[in-house]
N, C-alpha and C positions, 0 to 999 in steps of 0.2 A: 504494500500500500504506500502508496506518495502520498507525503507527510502537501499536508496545504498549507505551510507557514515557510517552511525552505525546500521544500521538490524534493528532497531525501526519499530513499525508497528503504531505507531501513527501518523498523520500530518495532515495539514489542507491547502484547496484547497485554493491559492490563487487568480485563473484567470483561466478560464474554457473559451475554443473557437472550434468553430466548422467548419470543412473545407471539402474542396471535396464534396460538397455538404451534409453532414451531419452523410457522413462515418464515419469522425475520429473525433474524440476529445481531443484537446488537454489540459492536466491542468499542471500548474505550481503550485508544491505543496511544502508547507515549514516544515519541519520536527520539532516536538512538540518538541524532548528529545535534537538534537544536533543544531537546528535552522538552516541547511543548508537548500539550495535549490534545486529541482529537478524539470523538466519535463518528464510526461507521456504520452502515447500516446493510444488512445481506438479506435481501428475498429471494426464496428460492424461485424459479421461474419456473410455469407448471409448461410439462410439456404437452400437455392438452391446454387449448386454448380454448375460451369463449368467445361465440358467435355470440353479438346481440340483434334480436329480432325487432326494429322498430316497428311504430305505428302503420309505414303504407305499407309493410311487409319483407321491405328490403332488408339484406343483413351487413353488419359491420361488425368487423374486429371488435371484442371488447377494450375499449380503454378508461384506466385505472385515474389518467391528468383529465379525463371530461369530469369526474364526478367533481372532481378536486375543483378544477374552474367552475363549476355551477352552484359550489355550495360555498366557493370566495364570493361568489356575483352577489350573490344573497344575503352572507353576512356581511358585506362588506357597511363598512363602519357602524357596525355590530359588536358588541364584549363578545366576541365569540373567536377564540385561539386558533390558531395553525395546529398545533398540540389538537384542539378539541375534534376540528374538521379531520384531520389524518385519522383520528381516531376512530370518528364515524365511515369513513371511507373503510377503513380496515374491519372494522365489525360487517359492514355490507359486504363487503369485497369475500370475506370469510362464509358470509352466510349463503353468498353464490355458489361457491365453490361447493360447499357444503349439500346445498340444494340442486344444481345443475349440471348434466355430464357435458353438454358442448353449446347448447342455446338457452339464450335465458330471453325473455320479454324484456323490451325497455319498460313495460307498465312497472315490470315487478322490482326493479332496478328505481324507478320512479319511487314507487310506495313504499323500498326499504328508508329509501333515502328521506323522504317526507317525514313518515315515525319517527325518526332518530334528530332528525333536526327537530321536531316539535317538543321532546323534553328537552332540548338546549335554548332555545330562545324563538320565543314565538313571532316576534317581528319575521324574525328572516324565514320560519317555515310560510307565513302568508306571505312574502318576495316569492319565495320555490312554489308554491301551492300556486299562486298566477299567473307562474310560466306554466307549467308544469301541466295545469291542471285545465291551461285555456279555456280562462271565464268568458263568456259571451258578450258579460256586460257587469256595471259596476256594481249591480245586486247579489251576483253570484258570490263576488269578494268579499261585499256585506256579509251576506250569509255564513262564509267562512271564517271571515272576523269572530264574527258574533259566536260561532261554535267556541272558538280556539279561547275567546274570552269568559267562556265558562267552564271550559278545561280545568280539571281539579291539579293538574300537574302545573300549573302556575308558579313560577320562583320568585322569591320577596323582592327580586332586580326586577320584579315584570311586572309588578302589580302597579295599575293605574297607566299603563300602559293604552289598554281601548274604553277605560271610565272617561265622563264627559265633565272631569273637572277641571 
């Protein structure tokens, strides 16, 4: 591994951990020549790959940076972490795997995605839920609002959020 503080390609692993069930691996490695520190990160690449089935039926490659750019677009300037989003990308991403031999629906890719962001912050799930969910007109949004706002999973940062104070 080249060290990203002086290009050395020497270093030595000091703490190796395993997560996501055994996908990724993370080491924190300490560099031989300049003594800094770095974390890396290993996924293992499946050699079965996901097909996703959109809407008009067409298929695509699954990719792991769409989730990632749809659920920044949405929280974007949002309290909601890089740390939080990987996280939820990686629970979905696991639960495909888990659930899917080679195609999966975008619906279902959609509705893991939705869930997960609606316990983190309800602003950005009704951002996702508008794309996503291509409201007609601004009643439908209401309508979603007004659910999400009676949502018993509401966090003390949310509250008063869609009250008309």
């Amino acid at each position: 591994m080249q060290c990203p503080f002086c290009g050395q390609d020497e270093d030595k692993v000091i703490d190796s951990r395993s997560s996501e069930g055994g996908r990724v691996v993370r080491r924190r490695r300490s560099c031989l020549a300049c003594g800094r520190r770095f974390t890396t990160y290993e996924r293992v690449e499946d050699t079965v790959r996901l097909t996703v089935i959109k809407k008009d039926l067409s298929r695509q490659p699954y990719q792991r940076e769409k989730m990632i750019a749809g659920l920044e677009k949405c929280c974007f300037k949002r309290p909601v972490s890089d740390e939080q989003i990987a996280a939820v990308v990686d629970a979905v991403e696991e639960q495909l795997y888990r659930s899917f031999d080679k195609e999966v629906p975008s619906s279902y890719i959609g509705d893991a995605l939705a869930g997960r962001l609606r316990e983190i912050d309800k602003i950005a799930y009704v951002r996702f839920a508008s794309v996503y969910r291509e409201f007609e007109d601004v009643g439908e949004l209401i309508t979603e609002a007004e659910q999400v706002k009676h949502d018993p999973i509401i966090g003390p940062e949310q509250k008063g959020l869609f009250s008309e104070e």
